[in-house]
N, C-alpha and C positions, 0 to 999 in steps of 0.2 A: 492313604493316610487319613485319617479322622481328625477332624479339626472340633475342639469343645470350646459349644457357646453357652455363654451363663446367662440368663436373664433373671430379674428381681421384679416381682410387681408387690409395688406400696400398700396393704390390706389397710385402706383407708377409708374406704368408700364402697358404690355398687357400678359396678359396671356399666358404660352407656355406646350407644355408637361408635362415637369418635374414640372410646378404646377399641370396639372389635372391629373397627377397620383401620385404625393407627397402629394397633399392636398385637390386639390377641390374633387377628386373621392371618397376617404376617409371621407370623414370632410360627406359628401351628404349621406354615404351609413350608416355611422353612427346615422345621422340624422332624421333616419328610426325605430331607437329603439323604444318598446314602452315604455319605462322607459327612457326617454332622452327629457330634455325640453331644445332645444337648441335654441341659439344666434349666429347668425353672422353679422356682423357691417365692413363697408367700413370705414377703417379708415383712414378717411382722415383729421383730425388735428395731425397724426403723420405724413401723407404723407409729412406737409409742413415743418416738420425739416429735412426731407431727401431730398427736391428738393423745389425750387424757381419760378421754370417755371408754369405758372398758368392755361395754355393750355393743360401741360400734365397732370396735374392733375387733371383737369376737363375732356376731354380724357379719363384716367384711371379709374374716377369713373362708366362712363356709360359701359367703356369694361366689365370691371372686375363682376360689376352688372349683366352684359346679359351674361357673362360666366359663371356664375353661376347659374340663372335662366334657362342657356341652360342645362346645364349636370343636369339638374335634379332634385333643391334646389325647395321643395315645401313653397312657402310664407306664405301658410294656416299653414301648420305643426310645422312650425320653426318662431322663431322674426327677421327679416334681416330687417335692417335701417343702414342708415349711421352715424356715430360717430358723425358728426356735426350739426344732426340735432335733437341731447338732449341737452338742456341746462342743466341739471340737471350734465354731465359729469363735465363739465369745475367748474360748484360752486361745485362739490364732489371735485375737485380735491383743490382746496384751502383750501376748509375745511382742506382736507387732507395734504397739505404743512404745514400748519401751526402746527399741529405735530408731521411732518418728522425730525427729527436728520439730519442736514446736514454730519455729518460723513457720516450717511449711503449712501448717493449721491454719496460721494467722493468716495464710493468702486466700484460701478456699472459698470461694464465691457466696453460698450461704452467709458464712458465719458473715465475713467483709461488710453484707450485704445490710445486716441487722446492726453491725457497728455503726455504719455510716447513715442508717435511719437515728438510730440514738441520737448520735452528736447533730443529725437536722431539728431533733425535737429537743433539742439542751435538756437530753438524758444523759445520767451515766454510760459510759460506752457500751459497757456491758451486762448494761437494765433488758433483764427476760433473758438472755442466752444461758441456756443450759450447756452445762455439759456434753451432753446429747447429740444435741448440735454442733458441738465443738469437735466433737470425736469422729462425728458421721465417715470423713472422706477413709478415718482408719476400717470403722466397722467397715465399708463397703470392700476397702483393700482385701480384711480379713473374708469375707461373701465368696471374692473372686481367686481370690491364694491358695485358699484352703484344697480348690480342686485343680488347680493350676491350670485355668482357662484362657483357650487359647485369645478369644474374640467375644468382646462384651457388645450386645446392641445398644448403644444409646443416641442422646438423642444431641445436640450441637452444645447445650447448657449442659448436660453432664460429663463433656469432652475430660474437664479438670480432674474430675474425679478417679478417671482411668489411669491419667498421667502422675497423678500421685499417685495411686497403687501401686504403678511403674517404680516410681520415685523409692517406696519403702520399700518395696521386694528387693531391690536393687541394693539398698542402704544394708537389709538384713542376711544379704548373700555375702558381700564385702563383708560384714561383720564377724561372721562364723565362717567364712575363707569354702564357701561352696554353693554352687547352684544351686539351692532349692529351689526358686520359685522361675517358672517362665515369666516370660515377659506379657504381660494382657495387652489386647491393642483392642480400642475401640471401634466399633463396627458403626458405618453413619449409613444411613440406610434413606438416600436421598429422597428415591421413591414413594417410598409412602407416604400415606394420604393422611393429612390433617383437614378433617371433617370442620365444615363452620354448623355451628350451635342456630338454635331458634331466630337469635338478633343477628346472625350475619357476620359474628365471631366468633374466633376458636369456639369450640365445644366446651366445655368444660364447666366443670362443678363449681369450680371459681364463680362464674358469672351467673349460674344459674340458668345456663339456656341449655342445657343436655335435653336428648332423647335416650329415655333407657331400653337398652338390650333386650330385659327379660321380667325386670320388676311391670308392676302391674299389668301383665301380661299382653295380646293385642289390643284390647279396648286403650290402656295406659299408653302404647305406642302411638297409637292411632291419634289418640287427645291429643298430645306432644307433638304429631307431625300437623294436624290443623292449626298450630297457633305459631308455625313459621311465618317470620315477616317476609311478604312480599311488598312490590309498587302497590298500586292504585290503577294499574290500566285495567280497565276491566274487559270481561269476556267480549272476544271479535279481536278485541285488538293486539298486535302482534306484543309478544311480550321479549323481551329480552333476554339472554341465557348467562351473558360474560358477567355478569354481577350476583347472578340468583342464586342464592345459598341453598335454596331448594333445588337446584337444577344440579350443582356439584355434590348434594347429597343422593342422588339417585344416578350420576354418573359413578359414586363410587360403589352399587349395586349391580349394575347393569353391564351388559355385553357392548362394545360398539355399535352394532346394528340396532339393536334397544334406543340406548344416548340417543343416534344419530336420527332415529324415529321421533322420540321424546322431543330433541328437541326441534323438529321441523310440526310438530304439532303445536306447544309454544309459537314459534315465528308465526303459526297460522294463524291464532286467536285463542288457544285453547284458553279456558276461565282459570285460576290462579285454586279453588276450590275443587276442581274436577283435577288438575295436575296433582294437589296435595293427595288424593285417594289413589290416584296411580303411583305416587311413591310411597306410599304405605303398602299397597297390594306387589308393588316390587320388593320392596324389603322381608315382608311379611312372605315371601316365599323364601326368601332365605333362612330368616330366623324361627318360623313356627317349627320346623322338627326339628328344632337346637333345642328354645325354649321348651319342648314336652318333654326333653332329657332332662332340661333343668328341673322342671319341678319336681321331674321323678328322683332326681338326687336332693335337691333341698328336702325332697319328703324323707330320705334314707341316709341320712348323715354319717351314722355309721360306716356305711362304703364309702365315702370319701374317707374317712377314719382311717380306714385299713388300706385306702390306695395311698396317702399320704406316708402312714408308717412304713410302709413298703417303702417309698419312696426315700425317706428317711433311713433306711437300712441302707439298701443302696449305695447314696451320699455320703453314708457314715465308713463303710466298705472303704471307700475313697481316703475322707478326711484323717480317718482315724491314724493309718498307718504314717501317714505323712506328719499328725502333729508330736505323736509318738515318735518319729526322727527330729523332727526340728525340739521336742522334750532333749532328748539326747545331746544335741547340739548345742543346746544352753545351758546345759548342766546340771538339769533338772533326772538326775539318773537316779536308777536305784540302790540300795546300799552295796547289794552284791556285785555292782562295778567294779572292774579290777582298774585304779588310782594309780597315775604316773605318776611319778617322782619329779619335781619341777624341771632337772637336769638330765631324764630319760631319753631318749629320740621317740619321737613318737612313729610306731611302722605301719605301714599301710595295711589292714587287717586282712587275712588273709578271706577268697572269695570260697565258701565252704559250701557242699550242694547242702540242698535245704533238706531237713531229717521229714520224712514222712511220716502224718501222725501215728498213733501206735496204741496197740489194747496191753493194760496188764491186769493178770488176775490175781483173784487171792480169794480166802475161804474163810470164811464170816465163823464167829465164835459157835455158830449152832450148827457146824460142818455145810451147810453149804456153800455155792458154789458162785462166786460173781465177778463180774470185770469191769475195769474203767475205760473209755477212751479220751486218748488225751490229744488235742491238736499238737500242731508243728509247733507249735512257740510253749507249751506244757500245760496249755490251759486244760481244765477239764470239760468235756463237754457232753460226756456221758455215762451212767452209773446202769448196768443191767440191775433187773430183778433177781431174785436168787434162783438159783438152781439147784432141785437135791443131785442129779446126775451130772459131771464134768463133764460129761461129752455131749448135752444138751448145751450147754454153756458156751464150747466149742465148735458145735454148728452153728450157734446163732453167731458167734464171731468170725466164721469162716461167711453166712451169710452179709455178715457186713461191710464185709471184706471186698466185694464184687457188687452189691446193690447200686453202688454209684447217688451221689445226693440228690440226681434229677425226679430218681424213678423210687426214694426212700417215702414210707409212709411216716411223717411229720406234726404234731398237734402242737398247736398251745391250748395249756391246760394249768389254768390258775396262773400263779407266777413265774411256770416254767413249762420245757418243753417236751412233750415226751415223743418218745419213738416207737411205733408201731409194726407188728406184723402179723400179717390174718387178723386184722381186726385187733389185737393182743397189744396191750402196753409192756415190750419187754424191755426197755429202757428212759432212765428221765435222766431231764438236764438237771443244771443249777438254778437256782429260783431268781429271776431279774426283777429288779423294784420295777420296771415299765414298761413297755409294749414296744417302743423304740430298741431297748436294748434288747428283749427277747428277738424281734427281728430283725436286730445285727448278727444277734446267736445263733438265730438259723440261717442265715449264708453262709458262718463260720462252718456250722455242722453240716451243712449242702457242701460246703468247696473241702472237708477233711473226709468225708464218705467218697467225693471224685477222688480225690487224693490217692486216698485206702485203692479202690478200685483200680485206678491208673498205674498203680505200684501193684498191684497184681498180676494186672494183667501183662505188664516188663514183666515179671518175674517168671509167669507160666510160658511168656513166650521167648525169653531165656534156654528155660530146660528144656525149650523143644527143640532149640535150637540145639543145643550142647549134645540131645539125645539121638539127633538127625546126624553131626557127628560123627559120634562113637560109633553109630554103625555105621556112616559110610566107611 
């Protein structure tokens, strides 16, 4: 059984140490299980309650992206997209407003947090809280609902946030009398390591004592590890390890036999100067063939581009069907809904097998010859070229009939997608306004070609049976 973990990183900033050994090294090695269907998502519609500036945020998404993709995050294995590019989040997340208890806002640590700064500084309660902020614990609810994940990592301060997710999933099941959503539990993940910064406190951008990852490349590393605060004992004399913020930043690089070397060199006298180049030269074997992936991605933005939309398709594959039921459930149907009667019984709908998608032809006003195919649900998803001959018409829908969507030749082309064979564009999609939805349209067209195929092949080994049979 597959267990799905979500994770959310904040696109607020650039990446340092005490991220890839607090979260990205972890979150990636994790991500390895073979029991782990994991999610990781740039999120960037919470980036914009934490910052205003629209350059670092844009900035943050492509570091942060290629930081991740460097240390190691396979795209194929895992769903990585950015938060902004589901639409499916923002309508979950109103669905879900609308059955949040506003008391329950009013407890949520943040906002609390900024109230009770207020009333110390004899401000209005609610001088500077946006919205945003107020709404945070929903948006996250809606992050985690949307894919109904099982196990979120966080971290001991974002415990609440999980527990209100709980709280609305729960509120919005009772409400419309059904299961939608699992239960999310949060994952505390004792172990890992929180890296101390330059002064010998957490890391963090907060204080300004980070070492970064990948920005200004080794020399930038290098600078940042020489200006760690050490003692005063100088070279000869034995140095200390249980306090040295330099000794736990190289222990969280190194092997035990490493550490246990390191640090009996320290006890011995080693200079504070000659230690600081030994955990640069350790680190610096970890991170320089990360960092040459990075640059090679910061220089080719485009491929993240296209692994991100992928990823987006993916995620959407997911979201989509799911807010499309819980649409249904709130009443948000389409006209052609067949309307009970307030005093009707309402019956259990019957479980009907799912219709497989299907070609229909017909013959263009200049006589010739073309066909549609239309998915399981009626959508249309593709229009042949013409044909003067019917029975060209007819192999190629017999050939697409058994091509299967693994091994179909696929393009996007302009606003839409077309289908190939021998090189030939013999059929196009529908034009999508954006590259998200195009590559929602082609999983659709990928899983209605398996579809096609699958239903062929029952069918051919049907008659073989029925014909093995007749003669015996």
């Amino acid at each position: 059984m597959h267990t799905r973990v979500l994770t959310g990183i904040t696109t607020t900033g650039t990446p340092h140490l005490g991220n890839y050994v607090g979260a990205i090294r972890p979150a990636i090695q994790a991500s390895r299980g073979a029991n782990v269907d994991a999610f990781y998502f740039m999120a960037d519609y919470h980036a914009l309650i934490k910052s205003d500036d629209a350059d670092r945020v844009e900035a943050s998404r492509l570091k942060i992206t290629a930081s991740w993709l460097a240390a190691g995050l396979d795209p194929d294995r895992v769903t990585f997209y950015r938060q902004s590019d589901i639409p499916e989040v923002p309508e979950l997340m109103w669905l879900l407003t609308c059955v949040t208890a506003k008391g329950l806002l009013n407890r949520a640590h943040a906002y609390k947090a900024a109230v009770d700064r207020n009333i110390e500084n004899q401000e209005d309660a609610d001088a500077g809280v946006t919205a945003g902020l107020y709404m945070y614990p929903v948006l996250m609810a809606a992050d985690i609902l949307a894919f109904n994940a099982n196990k979120v990592p966080v971290g001991r301060d974002q415990i609440q946030h999980i527990e209100m997710a709980r709280d609305i999933a729960q509120r919005f099941n009772h409400t419309y009398g059904r299961e939608f959503f699992v239960m999310p539990e949060a994952l505390i993940e004792e172990q890992v390591a929180t890296l101390p910064g330059l002064d010998g406190r957490k890391m963090s951008k907060s204080y300004d004592n980070t070492i970064p990852l990948f920005e200004g490349g080794a020399k930038g590393m290098r600078e940042a590890i020489m200006k760690i605060v050490t003692d005063s004992r100088a070279p000869g004399e034995p140095k200390d390890t249980e306090d040295s913020a330099l000794f736990t930043i190289y222990k969280a690089f190194a092997s035990p036999a490493e550490t246990g070397a390191f640090a009996e060199a320290l006890h011995g006298g080693l200079g504070w100067g000659e230690a600081k180049q030994v955990l640069f030269e350790r680190i610096d074997s970890e991170v320089a063939p990360m960092r040459e992936k990075y640059e090679a991605l910061m220089a080719s933005p485009g491929q993240m581009e296209d692994i991100l939309l992928a990823g987006a398709a993916k995620a959407r594959a997911i979201a989509g069907p799911l807010v499309e039921t819980l649409r249904e459930a709130v009443g948000l149907r389409s006209a052609r809904h067949t309307l009970k009667t307030p005093d009707e019984p309402v019956s259990a709908p019957a479980v009907a097998k799912a219709k497989p998608p299907r070609f229909a032809s017909f013959r263009d006003a200049d006589g010739s010859f073309r066909f549609r195919l239309f998915g399981a649900d009626g959508e249309e998803l593709l229009l042949s070229v013409s044909f003067a001959d019917p029975k060209a018409a007819g192999a190629l829908r017999q050939t697409l009939s058994t091509v299967g969507g693994t091994h179909a030749a696929i393009e996007s082309q302009g606003d839409h997608l077309a289908l190939l064979v021998d090189g030939k564009v013999v059929a196009n999609g529908e034009p999508y306004p954006d590259e998200v939805a195009r590559a929602a349209a082609l999983l659709r067209l990928r899983g209605a070609l398996d579809a096609l195929a699958a239903a062929t092949a029952e069918e051919a080994a049907a008659k073989a049976a029925s014909n093995a049979t007749q003669k015996a």
